[in-house]
C-alpha positions in Angstrom: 31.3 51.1 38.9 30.5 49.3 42.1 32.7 46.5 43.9 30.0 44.1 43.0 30.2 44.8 39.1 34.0 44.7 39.4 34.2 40.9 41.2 31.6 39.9 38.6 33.8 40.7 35.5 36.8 39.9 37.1 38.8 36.3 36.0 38.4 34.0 38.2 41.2 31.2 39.1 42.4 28.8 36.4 45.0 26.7 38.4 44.4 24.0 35.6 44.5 26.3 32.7 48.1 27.5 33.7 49.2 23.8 34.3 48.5 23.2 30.9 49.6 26.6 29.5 52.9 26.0 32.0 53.3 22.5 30.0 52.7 23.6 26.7 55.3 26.1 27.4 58.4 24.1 29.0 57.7 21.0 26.1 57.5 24.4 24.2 61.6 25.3 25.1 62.6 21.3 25.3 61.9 21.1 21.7 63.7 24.3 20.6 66.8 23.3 22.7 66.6 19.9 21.4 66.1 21.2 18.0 69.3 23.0 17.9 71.2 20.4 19.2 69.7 18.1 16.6 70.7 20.7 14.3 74.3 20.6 15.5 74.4 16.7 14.5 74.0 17.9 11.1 77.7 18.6 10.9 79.4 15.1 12.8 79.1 11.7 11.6 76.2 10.2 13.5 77.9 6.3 13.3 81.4 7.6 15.0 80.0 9.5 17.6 76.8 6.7 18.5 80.5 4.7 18.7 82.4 6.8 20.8 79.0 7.4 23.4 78.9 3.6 23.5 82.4 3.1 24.5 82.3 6.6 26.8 79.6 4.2 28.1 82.2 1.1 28.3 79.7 -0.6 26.5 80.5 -2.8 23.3 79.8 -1.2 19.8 80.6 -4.7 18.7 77.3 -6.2 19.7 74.5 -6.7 17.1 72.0 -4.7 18.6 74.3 -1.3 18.4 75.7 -2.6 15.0 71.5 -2.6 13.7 72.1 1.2 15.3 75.0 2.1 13.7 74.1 1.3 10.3 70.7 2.7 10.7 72.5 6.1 11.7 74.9 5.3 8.3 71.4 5.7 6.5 70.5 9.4 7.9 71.8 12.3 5.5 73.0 15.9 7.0 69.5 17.4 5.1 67.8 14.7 7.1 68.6 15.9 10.1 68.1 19.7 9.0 64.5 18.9 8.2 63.7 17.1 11.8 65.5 20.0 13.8 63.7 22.4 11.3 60.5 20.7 12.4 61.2 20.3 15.5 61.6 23.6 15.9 58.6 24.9 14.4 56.5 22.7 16.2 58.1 24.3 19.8 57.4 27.8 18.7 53.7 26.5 18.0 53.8 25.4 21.2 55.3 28.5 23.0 52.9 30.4 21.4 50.0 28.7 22.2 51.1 28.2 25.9 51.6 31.9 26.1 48.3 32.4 24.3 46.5 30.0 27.1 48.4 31.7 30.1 47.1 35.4 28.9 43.5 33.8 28.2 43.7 34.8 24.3 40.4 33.1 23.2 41.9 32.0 20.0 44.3 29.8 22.0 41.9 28.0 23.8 41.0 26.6 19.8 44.4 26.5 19.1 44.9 24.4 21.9 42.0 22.2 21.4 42.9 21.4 17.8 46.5 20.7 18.7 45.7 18.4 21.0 42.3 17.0 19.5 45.1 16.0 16.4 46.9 13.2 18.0 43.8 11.6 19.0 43.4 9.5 15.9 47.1 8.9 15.8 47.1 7.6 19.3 44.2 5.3 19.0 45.9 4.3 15.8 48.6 3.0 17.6 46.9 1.6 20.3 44.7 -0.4 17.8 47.7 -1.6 15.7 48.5 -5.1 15.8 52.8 -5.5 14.6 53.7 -7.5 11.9 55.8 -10.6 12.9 59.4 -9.3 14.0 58.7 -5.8 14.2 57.0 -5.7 18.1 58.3 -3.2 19.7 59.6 -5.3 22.9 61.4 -3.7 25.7 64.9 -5.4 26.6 64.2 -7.5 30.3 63.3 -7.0 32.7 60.6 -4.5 31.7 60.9 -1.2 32.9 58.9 -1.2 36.4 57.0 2.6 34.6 55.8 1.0 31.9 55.5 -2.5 32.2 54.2 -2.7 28.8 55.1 -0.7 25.5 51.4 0.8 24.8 50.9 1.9 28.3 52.8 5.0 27.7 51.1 5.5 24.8 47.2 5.0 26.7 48.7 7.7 29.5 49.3 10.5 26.6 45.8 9.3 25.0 44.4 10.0 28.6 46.0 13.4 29.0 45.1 14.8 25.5 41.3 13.7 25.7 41.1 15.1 29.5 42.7 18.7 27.9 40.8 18.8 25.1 37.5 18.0 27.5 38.1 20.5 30.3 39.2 23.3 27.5 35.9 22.8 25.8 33.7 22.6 28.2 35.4 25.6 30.4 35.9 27.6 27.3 32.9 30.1 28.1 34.3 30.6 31.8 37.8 30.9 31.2 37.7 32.9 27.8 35.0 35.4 28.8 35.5 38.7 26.5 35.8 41.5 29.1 34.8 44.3 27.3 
């Protein structure tokens, strides 16, 4: 086989296919470390300890807003929590295994990517689109946090990101995902 045949099958560079693979992967271990230390909540009484962090804090417990919080956390039941680690969970191994499909070039990643992220599409525009009921705005406390100065912008960014994966996986998927053999 001559030099020329080997450059041509050869992989070429995908600096932006292993950013995304390298991001699917660390959101990938976030969620299953947060997902066992949601799972560890299971166990405590989520009102004492939100208490005890807000006086660790040397901020009041007394005050309405973190009274609203303490009873919402009163509401939350241990199989609750079980469920959303259990979820959590799942959906980090979903994302290590997709991120570790992207970074060895598996073709079916590049679709497993493109779905995953073509999901929350809708969902984001959803929530872009959706006017609040009186009283249930989501308002950030002032001033405004100088990132985000208003709620939905955060929102628009992830919108961004997901449409601009989806795009460059799609349209690159021939070039990145050629079959070798």
């Amino acid at each position: 086989m001559s030099d020329n045949t080997k450059t041509a099958t050869a992989r070429k560079p995908a600096p932006t296919l292993y950013f995304i693979a390298g991001c699917k992967l660390a959101k990938g271990v976030v969620l299953l470390l947060l997902a066992l230390k949601i799972f560890t909540w299971s166990t405590t009484d989520l009102p004492d300890d939100f208490r005890n962090f807000l006086l660790w804090l040397h901020l009041d417990p007394e005050h309405h807003f973190f009274v609203n919080i303490g009873e919402w956390l009163s509401t939350i039941t241990a199989t609750n929590v079980k469920e959303f680690a259990a979820g959590t969970f799942l959906y980090g191994l979903f994302l290590l295994v997709g991120g570790t499909g992207l970074a060895l070039r598996a073709r079916w990643a590049i679709w497993l990517t493109i779905g995953e992220s073509a999901f929350f599409i809708p969902i984001e525009i959803f929530e872009l689109s959706r006017r609040h009921q009186a009283g249930e705005t989501p308002e950030f406390p002032e001033p405004h946090p100088p990132l985000f100065p208003h709620p939905k912008i955060g929102l628009a960014v992830v919108l961004g990101l997901n449409i601009l994966v989806v795009l460059y996986l799609y349209v690159n998927r021939q070039r990145l995902f050629r079959q070798n053999e």
